[in-house]
Backbone as CSV, one residue per row, in Angstrom:
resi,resn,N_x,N_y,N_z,CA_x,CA_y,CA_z,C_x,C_y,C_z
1,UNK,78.488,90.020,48.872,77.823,89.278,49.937,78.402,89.684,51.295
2,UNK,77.510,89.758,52.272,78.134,90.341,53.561,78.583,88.882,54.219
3,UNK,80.092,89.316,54.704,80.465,88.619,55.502,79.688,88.390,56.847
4,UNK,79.784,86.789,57.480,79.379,86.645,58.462,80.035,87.376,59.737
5,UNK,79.175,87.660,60.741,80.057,88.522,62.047,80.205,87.094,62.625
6,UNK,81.416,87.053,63.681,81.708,85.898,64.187,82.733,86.465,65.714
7,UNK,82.108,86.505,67.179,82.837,86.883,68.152,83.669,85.762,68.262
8,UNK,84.960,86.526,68.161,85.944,84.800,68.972,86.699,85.375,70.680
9,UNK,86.321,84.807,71.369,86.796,84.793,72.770,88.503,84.254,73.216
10,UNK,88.899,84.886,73.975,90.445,84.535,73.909,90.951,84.508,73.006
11,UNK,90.767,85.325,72.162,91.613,85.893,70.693,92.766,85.801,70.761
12,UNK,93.561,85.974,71.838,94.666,86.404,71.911,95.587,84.861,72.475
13,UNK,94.566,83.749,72.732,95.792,82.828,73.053,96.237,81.949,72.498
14,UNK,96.570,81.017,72.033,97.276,79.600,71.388,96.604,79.317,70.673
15,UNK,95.632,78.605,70.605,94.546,77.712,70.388,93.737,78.914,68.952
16,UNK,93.331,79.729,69.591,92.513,80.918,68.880,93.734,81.729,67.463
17,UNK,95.148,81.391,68.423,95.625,82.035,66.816,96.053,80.928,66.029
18,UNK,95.861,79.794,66.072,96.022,78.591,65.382,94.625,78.915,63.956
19,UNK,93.563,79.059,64.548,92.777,79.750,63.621,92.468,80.879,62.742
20,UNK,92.799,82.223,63.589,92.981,83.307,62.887,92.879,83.563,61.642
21,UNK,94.313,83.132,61.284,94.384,83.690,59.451,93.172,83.012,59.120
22,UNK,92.552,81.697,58.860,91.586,81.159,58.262,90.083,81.809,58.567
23,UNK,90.277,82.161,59.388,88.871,83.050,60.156,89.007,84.402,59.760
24,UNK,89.679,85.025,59.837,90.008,86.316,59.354,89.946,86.430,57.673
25,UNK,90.153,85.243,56.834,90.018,85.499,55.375,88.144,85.506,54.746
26,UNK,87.327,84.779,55.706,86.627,84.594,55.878,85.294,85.322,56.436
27,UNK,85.812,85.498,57.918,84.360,86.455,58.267,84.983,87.803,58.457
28,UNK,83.684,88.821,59.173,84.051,89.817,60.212,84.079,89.417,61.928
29,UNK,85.222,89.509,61.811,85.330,89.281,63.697,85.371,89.916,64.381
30,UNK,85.110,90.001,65.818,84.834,90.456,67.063,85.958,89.856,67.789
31,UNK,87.307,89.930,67.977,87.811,89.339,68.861,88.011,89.943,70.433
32,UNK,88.235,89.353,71.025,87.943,89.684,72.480,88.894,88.844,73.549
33,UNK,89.617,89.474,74.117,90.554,88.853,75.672,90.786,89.613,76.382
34,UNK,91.483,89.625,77.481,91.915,90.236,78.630,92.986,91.020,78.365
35,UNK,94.031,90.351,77.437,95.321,91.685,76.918,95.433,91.123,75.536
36,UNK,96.500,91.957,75.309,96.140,92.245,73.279,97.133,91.603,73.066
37,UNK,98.036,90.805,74.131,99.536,89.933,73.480,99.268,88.629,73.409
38,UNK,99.713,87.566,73.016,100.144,86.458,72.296,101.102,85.941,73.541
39,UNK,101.209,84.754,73.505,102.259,84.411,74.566,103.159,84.732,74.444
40,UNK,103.457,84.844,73.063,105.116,85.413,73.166,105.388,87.152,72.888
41,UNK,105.009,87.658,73.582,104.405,88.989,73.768,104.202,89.949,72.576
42,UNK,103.181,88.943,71.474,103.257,89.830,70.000,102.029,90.292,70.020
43,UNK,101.879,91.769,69.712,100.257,92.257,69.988,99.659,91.446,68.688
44,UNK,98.311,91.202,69.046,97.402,90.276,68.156,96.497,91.516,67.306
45,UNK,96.404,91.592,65.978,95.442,92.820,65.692,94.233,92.572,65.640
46,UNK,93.074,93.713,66.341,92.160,93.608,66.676,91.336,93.530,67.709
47,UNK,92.132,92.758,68.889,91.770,92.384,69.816,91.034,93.100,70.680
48,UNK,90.181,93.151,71.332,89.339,94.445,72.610,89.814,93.997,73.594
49,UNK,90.099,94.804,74.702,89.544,93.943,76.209,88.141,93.668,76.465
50,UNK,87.886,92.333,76.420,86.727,92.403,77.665,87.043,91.187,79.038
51,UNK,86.209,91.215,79.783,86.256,90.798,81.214,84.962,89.665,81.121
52,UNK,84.807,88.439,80.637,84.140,87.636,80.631,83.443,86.819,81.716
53,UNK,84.666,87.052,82.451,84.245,86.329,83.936,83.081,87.578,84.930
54,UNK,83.384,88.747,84.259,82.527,89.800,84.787,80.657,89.644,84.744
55,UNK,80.247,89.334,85.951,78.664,88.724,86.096,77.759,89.955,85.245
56,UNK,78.436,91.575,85.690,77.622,92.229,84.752,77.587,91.985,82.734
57,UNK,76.926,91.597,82.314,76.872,91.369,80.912,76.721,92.504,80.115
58,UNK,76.335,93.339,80.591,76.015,94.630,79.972,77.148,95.298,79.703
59,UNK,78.365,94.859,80.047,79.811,95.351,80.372,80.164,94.850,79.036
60,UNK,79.985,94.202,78.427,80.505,93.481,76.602,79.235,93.207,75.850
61,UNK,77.994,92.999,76.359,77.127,92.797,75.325,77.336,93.282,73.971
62,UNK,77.693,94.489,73.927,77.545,95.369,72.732,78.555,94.416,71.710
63,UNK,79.543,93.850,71.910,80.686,92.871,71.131,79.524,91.456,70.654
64,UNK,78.507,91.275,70.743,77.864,90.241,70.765,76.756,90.738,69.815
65,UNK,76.248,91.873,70.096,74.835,92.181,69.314,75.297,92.337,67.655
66,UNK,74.078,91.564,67.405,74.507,91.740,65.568,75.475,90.602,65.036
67,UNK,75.875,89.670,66.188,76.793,88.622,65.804,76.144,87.464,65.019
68,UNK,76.592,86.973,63.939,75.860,85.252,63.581,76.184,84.192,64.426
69,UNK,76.996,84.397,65.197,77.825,83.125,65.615,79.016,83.248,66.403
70,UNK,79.705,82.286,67.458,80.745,83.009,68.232,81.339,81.549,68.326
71,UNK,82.667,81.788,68.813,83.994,81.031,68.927,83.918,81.092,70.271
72,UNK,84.095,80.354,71.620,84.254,80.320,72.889,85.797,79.796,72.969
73,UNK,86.732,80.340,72.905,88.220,79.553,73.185,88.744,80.655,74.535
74,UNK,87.965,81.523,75.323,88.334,81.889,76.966,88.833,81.004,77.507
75,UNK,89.608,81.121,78.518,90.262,80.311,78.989,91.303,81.340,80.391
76,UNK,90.952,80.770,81.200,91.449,80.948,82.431,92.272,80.232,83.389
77,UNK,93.584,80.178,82.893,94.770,79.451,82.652,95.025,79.070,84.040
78,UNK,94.858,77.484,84.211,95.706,76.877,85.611,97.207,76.758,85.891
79,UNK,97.362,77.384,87.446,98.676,77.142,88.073,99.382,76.161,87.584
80,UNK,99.101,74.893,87.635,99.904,73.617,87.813,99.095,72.935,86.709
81,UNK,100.133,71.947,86.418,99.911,70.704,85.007,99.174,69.976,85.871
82,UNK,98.893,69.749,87.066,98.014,68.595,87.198,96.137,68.801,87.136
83,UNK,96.468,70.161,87.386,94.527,70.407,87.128,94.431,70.710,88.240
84,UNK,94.479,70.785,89.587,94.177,70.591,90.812,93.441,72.010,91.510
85,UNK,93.085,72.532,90.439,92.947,74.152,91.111,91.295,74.114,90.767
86,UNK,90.724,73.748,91.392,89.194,73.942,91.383,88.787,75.392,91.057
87,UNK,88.883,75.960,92.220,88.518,77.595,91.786,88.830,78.613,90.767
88,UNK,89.906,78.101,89.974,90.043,78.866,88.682,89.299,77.843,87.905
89,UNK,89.244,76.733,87.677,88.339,76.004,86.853,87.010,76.628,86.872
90,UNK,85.930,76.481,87.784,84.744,77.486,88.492,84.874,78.506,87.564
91,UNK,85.599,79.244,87.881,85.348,80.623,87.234,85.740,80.355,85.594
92,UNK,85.963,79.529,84.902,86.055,79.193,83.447,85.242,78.779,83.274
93,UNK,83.887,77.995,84.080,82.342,77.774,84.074,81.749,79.030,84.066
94,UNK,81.956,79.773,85.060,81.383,80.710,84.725,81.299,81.838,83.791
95,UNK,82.635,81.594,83.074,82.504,82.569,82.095,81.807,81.973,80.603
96,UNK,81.823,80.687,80.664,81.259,80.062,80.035,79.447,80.176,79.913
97,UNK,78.724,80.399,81.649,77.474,81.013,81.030,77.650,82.213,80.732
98,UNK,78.649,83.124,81.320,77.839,84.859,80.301,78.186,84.344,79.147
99,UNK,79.221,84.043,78.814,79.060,83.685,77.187,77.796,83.394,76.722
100,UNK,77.765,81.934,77.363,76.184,81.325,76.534,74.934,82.267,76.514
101,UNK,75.077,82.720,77.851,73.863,83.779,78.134,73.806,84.935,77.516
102,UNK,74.667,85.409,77.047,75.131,86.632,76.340,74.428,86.699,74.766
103,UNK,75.044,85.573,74.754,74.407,84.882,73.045,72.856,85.201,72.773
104,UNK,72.393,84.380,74.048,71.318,84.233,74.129,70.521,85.503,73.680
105,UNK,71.142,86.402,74.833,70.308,87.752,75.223,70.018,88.595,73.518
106,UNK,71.439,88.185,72.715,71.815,89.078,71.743,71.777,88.692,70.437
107,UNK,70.872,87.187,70.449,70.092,86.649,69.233,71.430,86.068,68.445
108,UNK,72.414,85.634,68.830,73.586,84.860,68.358,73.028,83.426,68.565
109,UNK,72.646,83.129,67.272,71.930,81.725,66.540,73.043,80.454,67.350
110,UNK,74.585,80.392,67.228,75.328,79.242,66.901,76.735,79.447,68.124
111,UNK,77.323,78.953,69.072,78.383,78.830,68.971,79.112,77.569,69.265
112,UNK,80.547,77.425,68.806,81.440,76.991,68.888,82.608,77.110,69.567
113,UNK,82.457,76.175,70.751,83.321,76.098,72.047,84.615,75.076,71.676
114,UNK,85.409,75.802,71.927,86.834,74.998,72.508,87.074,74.399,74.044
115,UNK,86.693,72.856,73.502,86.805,71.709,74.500,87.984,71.377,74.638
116,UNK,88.114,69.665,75.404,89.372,69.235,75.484,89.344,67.595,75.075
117,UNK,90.176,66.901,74.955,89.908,65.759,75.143,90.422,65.520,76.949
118,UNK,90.752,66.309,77.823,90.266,66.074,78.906,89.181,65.932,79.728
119,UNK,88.027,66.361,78.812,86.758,66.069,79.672,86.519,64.399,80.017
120,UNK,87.007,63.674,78.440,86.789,62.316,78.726,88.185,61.632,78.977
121,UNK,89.520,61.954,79.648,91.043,61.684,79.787,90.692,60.506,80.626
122,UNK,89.993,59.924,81.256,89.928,58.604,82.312,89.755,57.751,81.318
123,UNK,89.519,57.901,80.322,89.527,56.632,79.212,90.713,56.098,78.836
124,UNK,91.564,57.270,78.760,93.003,57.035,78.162,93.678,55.966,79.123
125,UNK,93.490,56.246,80.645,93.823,54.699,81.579,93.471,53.639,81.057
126,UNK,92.610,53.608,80.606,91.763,52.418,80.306,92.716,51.937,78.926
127,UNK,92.726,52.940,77.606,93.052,52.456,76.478,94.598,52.207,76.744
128,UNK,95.526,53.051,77.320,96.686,52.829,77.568,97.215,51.496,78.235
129,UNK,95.971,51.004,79.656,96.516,49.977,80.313,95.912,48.545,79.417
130,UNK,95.544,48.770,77.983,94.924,47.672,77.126,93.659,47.214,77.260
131,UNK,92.753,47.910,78.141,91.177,47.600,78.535,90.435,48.126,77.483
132,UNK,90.750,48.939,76.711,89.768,49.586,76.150,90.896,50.077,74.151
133,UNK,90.133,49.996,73.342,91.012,50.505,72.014,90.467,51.917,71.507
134,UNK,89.298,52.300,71.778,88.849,53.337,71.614,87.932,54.560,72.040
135,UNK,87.923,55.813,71.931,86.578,56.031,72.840,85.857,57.452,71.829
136,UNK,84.982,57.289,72.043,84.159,57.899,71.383,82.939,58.979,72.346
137,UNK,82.158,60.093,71.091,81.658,61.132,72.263,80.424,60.859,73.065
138,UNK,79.904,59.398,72.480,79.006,58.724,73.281,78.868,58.170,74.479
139,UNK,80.445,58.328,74.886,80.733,58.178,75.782,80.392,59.193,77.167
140,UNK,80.017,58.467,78.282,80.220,60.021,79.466,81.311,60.149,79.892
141,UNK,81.273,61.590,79.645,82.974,62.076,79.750,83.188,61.732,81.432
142,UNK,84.084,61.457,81.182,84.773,60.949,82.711,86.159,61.780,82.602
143,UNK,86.780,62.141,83.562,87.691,62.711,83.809,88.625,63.171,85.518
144,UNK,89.671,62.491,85.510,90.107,62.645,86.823,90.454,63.848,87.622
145,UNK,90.316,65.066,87.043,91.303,66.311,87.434,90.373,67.364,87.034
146,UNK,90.591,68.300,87.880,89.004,69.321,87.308,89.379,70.227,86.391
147,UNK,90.888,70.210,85.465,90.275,70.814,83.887,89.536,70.095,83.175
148,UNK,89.566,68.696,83.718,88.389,68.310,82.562,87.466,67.875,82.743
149,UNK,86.668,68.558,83.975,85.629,68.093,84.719,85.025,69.076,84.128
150,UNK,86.187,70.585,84.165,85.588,71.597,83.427,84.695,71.804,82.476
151,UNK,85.388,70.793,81.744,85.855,70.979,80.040,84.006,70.032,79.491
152,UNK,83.696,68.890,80.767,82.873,68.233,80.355,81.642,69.042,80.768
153,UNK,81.873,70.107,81.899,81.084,71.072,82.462,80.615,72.256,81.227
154,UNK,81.243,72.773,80.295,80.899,73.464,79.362,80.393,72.389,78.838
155,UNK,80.441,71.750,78.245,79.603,70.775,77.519,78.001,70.766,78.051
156,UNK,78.008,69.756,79.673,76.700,69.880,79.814,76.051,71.419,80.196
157,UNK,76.464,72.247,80.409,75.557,73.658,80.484,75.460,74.029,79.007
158,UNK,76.208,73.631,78.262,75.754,74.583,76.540,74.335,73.248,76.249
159,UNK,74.505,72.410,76.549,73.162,71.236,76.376,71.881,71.976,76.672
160,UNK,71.905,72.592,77.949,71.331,73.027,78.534,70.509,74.324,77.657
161,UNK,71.385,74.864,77.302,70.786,76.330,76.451,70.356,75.582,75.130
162,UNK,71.088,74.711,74.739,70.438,74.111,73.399,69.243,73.549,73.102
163,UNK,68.697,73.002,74.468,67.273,72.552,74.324,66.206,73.206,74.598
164,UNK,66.975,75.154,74.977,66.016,76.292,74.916,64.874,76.256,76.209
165,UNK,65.341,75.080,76.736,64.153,74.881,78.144,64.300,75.653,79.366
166,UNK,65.392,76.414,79.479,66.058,77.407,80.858,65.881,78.306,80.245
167,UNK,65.676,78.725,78.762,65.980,80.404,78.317,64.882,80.580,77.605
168,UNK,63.486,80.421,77.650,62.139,81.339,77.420,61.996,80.265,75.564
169,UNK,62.737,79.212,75.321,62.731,78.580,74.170,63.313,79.224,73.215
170,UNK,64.476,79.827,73.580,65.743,80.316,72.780,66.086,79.163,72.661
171,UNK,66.907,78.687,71.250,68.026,77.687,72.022,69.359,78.578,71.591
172,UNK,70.499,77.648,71.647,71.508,78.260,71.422,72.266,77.065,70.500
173,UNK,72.333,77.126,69.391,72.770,75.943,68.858,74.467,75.676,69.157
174,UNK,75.027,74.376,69.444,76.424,74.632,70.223,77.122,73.260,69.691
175,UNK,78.330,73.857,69.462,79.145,72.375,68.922,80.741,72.865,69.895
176,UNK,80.636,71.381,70.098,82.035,71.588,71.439,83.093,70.643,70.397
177,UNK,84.280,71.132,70.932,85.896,70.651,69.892,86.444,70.329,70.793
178,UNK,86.391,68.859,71.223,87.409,68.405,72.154,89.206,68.251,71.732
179,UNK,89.761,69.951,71.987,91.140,69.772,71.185,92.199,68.699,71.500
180,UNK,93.063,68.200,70.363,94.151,67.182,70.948,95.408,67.393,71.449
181,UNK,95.993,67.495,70.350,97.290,67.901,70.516,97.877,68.999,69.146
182,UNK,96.945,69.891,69.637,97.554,71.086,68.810,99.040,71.974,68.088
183,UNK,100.076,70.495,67.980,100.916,71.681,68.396,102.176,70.726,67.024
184,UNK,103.077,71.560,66.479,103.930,70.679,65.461,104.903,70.076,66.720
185,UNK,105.066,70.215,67.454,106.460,69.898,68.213,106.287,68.652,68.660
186,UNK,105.158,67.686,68.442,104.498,66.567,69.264,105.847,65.336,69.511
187,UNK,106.948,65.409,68.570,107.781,64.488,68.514,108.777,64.737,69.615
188,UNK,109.097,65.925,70.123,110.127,66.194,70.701,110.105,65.182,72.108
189,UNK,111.310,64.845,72.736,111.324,64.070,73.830,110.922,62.849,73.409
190,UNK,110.196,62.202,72.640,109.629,61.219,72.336,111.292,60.088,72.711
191,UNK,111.153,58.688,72.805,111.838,58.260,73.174,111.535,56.457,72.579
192,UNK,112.497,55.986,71.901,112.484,54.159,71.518,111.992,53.352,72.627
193,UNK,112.325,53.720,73.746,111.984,53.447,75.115,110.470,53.642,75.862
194,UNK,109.601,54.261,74.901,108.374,54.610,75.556,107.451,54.460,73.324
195,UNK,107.534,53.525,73.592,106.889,54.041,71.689,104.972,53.775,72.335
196,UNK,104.226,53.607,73.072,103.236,54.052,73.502,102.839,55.262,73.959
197,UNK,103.595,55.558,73.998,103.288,57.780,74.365,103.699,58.357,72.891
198,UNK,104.453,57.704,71.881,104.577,58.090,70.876,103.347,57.668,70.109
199,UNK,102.348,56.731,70.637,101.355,56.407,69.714,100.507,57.351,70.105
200,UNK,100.332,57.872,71.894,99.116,58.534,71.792,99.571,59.787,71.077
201,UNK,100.596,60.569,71.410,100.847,61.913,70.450,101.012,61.743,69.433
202,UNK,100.977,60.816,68.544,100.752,61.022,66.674,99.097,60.845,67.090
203,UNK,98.581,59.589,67.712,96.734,60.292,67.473,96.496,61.313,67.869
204,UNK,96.432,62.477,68.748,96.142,63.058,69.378,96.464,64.382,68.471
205,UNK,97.215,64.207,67.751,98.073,65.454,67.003,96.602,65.910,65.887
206,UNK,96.503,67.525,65.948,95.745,68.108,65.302,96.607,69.419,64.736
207,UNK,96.701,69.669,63.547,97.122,70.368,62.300,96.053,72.019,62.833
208,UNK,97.262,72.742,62.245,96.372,74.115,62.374,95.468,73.948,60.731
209,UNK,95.609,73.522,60.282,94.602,73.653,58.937,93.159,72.725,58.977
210,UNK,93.831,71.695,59.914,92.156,70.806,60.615,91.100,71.275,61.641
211,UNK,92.059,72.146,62.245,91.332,72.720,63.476,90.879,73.479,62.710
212,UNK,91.114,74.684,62.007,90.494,75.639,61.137,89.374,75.496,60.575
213,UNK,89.563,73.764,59.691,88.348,73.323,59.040,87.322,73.150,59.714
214,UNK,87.876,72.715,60.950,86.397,71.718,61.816,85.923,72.964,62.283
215,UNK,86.667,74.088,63.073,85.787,75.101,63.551,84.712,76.211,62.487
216,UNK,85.386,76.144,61.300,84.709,76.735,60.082,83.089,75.747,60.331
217,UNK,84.088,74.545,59.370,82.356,73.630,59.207,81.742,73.582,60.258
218,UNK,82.154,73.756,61.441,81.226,73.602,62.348,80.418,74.899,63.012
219,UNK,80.788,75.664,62.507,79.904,77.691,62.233,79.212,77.549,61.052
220,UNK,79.802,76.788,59.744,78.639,76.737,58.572,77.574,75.621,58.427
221,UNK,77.825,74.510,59.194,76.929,73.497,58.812,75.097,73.886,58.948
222,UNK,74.277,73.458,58.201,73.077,73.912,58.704,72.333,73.599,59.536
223,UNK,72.536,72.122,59.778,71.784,71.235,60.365,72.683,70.300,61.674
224,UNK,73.010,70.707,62.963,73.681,70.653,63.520,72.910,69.606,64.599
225,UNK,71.353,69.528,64.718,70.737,68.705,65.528,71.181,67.020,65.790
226,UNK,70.832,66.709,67.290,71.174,65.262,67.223,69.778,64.072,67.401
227,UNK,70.258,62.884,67.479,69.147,62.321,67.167,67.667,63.016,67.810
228,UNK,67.599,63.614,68.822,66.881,64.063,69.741,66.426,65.276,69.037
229,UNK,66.911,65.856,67.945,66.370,67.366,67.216,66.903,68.053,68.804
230,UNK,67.707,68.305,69.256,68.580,68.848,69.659,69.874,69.778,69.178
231,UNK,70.010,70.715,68.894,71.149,71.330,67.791,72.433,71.423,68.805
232,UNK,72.805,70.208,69.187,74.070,70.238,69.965,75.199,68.538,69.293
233,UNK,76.514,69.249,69.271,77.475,68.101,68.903,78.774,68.110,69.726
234,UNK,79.391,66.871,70.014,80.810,66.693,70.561,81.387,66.453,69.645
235,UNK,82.713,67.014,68.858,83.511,66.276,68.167,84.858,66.362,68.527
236,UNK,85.417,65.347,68.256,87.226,65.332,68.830,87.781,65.923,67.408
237,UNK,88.792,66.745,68.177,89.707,67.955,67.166,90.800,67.366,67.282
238,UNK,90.768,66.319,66.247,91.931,65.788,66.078,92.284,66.003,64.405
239,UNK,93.637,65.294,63.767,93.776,65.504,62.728,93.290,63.832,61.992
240,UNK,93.165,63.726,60.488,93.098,61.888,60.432,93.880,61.453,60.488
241,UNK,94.268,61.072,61.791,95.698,60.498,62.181,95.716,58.687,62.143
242,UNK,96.361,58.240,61.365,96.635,56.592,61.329,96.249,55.949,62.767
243,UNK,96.886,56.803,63.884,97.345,55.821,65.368,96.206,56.472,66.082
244,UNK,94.750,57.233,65.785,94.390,57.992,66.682,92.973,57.009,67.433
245,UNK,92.981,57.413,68.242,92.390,56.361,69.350,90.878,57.073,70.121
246,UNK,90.559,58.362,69.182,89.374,58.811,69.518,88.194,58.813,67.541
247,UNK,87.419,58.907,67.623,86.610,58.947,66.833,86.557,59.943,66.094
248,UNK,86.255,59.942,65.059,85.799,61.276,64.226,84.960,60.596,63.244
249,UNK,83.576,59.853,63.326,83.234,59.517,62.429,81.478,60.575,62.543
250,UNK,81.620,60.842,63.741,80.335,62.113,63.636,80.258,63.078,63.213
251,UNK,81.719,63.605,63.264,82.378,64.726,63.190,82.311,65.114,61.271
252,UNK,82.264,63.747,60.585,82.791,64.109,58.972,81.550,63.922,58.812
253,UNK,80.394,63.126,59.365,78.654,62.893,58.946,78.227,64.329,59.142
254,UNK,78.360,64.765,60.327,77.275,65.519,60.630,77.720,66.660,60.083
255,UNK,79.324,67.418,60.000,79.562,68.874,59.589,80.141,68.719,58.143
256,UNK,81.120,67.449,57.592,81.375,66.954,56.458,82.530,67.143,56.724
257,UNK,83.261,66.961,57.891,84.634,67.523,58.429,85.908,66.422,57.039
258,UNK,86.543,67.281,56.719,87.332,66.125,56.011,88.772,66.504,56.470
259,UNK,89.682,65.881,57.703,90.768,66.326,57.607,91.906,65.929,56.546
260,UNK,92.752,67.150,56.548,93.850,66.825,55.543,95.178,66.625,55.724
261,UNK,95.272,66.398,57.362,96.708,65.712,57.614,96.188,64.682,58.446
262,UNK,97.891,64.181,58.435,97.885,62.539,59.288,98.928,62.916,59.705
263,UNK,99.285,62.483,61.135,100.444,62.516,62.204,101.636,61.501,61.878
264,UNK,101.220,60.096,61.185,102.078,59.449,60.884,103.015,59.703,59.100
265,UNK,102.095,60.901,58.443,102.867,61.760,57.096,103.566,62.219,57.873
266,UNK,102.953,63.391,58.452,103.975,64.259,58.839,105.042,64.103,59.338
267,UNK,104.965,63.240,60.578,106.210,63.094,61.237,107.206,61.859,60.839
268,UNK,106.703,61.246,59.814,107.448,60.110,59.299,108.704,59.406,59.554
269,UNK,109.430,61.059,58.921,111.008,60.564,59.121,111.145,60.396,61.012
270,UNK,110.923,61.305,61.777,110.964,61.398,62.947,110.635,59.839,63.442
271,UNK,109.200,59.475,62.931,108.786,57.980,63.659,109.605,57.002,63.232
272,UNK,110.368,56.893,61.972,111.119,55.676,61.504,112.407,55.771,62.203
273,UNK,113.397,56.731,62.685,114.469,57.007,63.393,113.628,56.374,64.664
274,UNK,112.671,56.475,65.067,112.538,55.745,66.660,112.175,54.225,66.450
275,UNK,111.716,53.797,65.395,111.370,52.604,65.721,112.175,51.758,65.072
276,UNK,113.692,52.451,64.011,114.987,52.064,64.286,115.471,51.789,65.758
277,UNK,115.371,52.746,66.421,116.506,52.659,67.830,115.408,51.647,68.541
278,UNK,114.348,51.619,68.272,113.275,50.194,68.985,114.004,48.769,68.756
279,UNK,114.124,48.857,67.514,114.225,47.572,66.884,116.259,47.439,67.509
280,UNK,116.798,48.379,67.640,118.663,48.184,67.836,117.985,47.645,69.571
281,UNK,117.214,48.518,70.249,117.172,48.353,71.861,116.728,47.221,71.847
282,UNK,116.045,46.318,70.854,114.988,44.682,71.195,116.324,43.656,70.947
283,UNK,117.412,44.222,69.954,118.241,43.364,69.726,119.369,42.787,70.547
């Protein structure tokens, strides 16, 4: 049986090699970034250059034609932790339509974008200061800082191609992964003194074997439409975490997502040593 072709974008950074091995056992890939290293300067195999943000399309099309389906995890990395850089954000929109448009041009049925849960982060005020316990993708993403004005900005332009009404009645079928907290280290710094930042990083915490799953099922599912017969979905890329404070109940209906870790297994021993030193600091 022929493997599926599958372009993945920013091959080469964090997020994208969290997937890899699982994608790589799986399809034929197209990977694609700006340089062939890894943050920690390990060449990635496979990788091409291309220039995404580049308006000519004709400059990478050829990485696209013949594709089933593509991975969007580009990313055009901000100065500062606070978001504040508009104009590199912009240009991560824009590379976001040649992508979409690219697809378009080159009969790529499906892709799958790497979101954030910053598109909707103004909620977290809300759930943190006790106004609110949960939030979900029904929500309009709200967001204070323009990575995740960004982040809600890929969202509504892939809408856009999905309902095939801007592109001659192409659509582009598109499922966005609002990622969490990708990363094993989530405990470090954590502190008896703050056990509410320890709740949002055990929810927030997503497993490289969940992210894998959800981006798989969400390239194989067949039927990806929303109530509207629309073939577009938001789901939060989280793991099934005990403490997690975003939703995933669309996410296991609509693609059959089943995650297989929890933040409060994993880190167990770690959480019971803090809410020891909780319970010595209350005394």
């Amino acid at each position: 049986m022929r493997k599926k072709k599958i372009v993945v974008t920013g091959a080469s950074g964090y997020v994208a090699g969290l997937m890899l091995p699982a994608l790589r056992a799986k399809y034929d890939l197209t990977l694609l970034d700006v340089k062939t290293t890894n943050r920690d300067g390990e060449e990635v195999e496979g990788v091409q250059i291309a220039d995404l943000e580049n308006s000519d399309r004709d400059a990478y099309r050829e990485y696209f034609r013949g594709a089933d389906a593509a991975i969007h995890s580009g990313f055009k990395g901000t100065v500062d932790w606070q978001h504040t850089d508009y104009w590199k954000e912009s240009d991560n929109i824009r590379m976001c339509y040649n992508v979409y448009q690219t697809c378009v041009e080159e009969g790529v049925k499906r892709i799958v974008v790497m979101s954030s849960n910053h598109a909707c982060d103004f909620y977290e005020r809300l759930i943190w200061s006790d106004q609110l316990d949960f939030a979900t993708t029904d929500m309009l993403p709200l967001s204070d800082n323009f990575y995740g004005w960004a982040k809600s900005s890929y969202e509504h332009l892939a809408f856009v191609f999905a309902t095939g009404n801007a592109t001659n009645g192409k659509r582009l079928e598109s499922v966005h992964i609002r990622i969490g907290a990708p990363r094993d280290t989530i405990m470090e710094g954590q502190s008896a003194d703050d056990l509410k930042r320890m709740h949002r990083e055990l929810g927030a915490y997503l497993s490289a074997r969940d992210l894998s799953q959800l981006a798989i099922k969400s390239l194989e599912a067949e039927d990806i439409e929303d109530e509207n017969g629309v073939p577009f979905q938001i789901f939060f890329g989280i793991s099934g975490n005990t403490h997690r404070f975003w939703n995933l109940d669309n996410a296991r209906r609509v693609v059959g997502y089943t995650p297989k870790d929890d933040s409060q297994i994993r880190f167990a021993n770690e959480i019971s040593e803090l809410i020891q030193d909780a319970k010595r600091i209350d005394e």
